[in-house]
C-alpha positions in Angstrom: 0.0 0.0 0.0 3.0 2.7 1.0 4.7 1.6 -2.1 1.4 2.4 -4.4 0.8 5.7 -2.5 4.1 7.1 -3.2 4.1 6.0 -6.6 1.0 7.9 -6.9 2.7 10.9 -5.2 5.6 10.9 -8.3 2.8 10.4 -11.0 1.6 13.7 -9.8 4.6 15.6 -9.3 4.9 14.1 -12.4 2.0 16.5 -13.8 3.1 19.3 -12.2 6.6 19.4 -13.9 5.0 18.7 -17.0 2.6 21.3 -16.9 5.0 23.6 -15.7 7.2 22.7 -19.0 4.5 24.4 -21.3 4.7 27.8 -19.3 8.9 27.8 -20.3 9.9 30.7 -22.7 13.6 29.5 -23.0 14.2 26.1 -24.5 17.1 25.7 -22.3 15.3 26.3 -19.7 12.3 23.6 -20.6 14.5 21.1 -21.4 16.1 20.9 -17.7 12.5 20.8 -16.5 12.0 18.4 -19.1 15.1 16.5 -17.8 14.2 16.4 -13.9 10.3 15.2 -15.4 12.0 12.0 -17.1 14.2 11.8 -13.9 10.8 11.5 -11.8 8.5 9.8 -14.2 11.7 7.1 -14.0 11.4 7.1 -10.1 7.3 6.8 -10.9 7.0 3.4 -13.6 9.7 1.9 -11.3 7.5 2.1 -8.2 4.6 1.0 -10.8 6.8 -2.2 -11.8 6.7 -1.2 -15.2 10.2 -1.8 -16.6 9.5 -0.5 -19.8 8.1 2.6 -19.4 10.6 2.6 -16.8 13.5 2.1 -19.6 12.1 4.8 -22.0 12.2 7.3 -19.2 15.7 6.4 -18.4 16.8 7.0 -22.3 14.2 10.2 -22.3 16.6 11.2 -19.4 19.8 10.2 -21.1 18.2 11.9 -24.4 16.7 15.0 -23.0 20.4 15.5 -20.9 22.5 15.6 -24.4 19.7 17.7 -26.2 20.5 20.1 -23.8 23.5 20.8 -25.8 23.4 19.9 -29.0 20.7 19.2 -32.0 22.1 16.9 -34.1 19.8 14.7 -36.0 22.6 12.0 -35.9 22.5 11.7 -32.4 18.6 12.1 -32.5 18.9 8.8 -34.8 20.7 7.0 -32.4 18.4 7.5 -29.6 15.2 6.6 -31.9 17.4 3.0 -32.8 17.9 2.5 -29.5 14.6 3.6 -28.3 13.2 1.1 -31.1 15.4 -1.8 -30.4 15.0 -1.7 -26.0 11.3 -1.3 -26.2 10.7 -4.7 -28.9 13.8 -6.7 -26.7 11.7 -5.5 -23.2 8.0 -5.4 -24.6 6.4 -8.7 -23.6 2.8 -7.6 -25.5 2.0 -4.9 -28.0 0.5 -2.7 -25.4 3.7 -2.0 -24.2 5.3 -0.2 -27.6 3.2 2.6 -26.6 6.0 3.8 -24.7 8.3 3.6 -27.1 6.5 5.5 -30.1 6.1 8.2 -27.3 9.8 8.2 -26.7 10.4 8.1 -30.6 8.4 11.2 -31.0 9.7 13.2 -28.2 13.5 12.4 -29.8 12.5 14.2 -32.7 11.3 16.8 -31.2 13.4 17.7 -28.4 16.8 17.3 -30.8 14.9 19.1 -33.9 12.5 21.4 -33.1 12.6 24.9 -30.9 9.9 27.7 -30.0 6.5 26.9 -30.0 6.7 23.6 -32.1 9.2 22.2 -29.3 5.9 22.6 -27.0 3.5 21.1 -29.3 
């Protein structure tokens, strides 16, 4: 029961970084929110037992950290393969890809976009 509570406590501070992510101006500056969200949504699927949402936060983490400082759509192709290829090896039904093409769309965006399509 104390385990399910304060997994429910991350899924909502879990909201709250999010929704504080669409009020950034900078991009810098949503991206580190962006960056302590996956950090916390990591903390929240582990507590939920679910390893692979669990594993696309921790390379949303991993990818949101390096998009920090660079855009390149090489390195934005190397987190999509890997996204791709963790998600099929951990997935054990369909269901679960769902966090995966999530991940695979936030890559592209966070590496390729800025301004208001960033946010979108």
């Amino acid at each position: 029961m104390v385990e399910e509570v304060t997994a429910q406590v991350f899924g909502l501070i879990s909201f709250a970084l999010g929704m504080s992510t669409f009020y950034q101006k900078d991009d810098k500056r949503l991206k580190i929110l962006m960056l302590l969200l996956n950090l916390n949504h990591l903390v929240h699927f582990v507590l939920m037992g679910s390893m692979v949402s669990a594993a696309s936060a921790l390379l949303s983490t991993f990818r949101t950290g390096i998009a920090i400082y660079t855009r390149s759509l090489w390195v934005a192709a190397l987190f999509v393969i890997i996204s791709v290829v963790v998600g099929v090896t951990l997935a054990q039904d369909a269901w679960q890809l769902w966090p995966i093409a999530g991940t695979v769309i936030g890559t592209i965006s966070i590496f390729l976009l800025k301004g208001i399509p960033l946010r979108l």
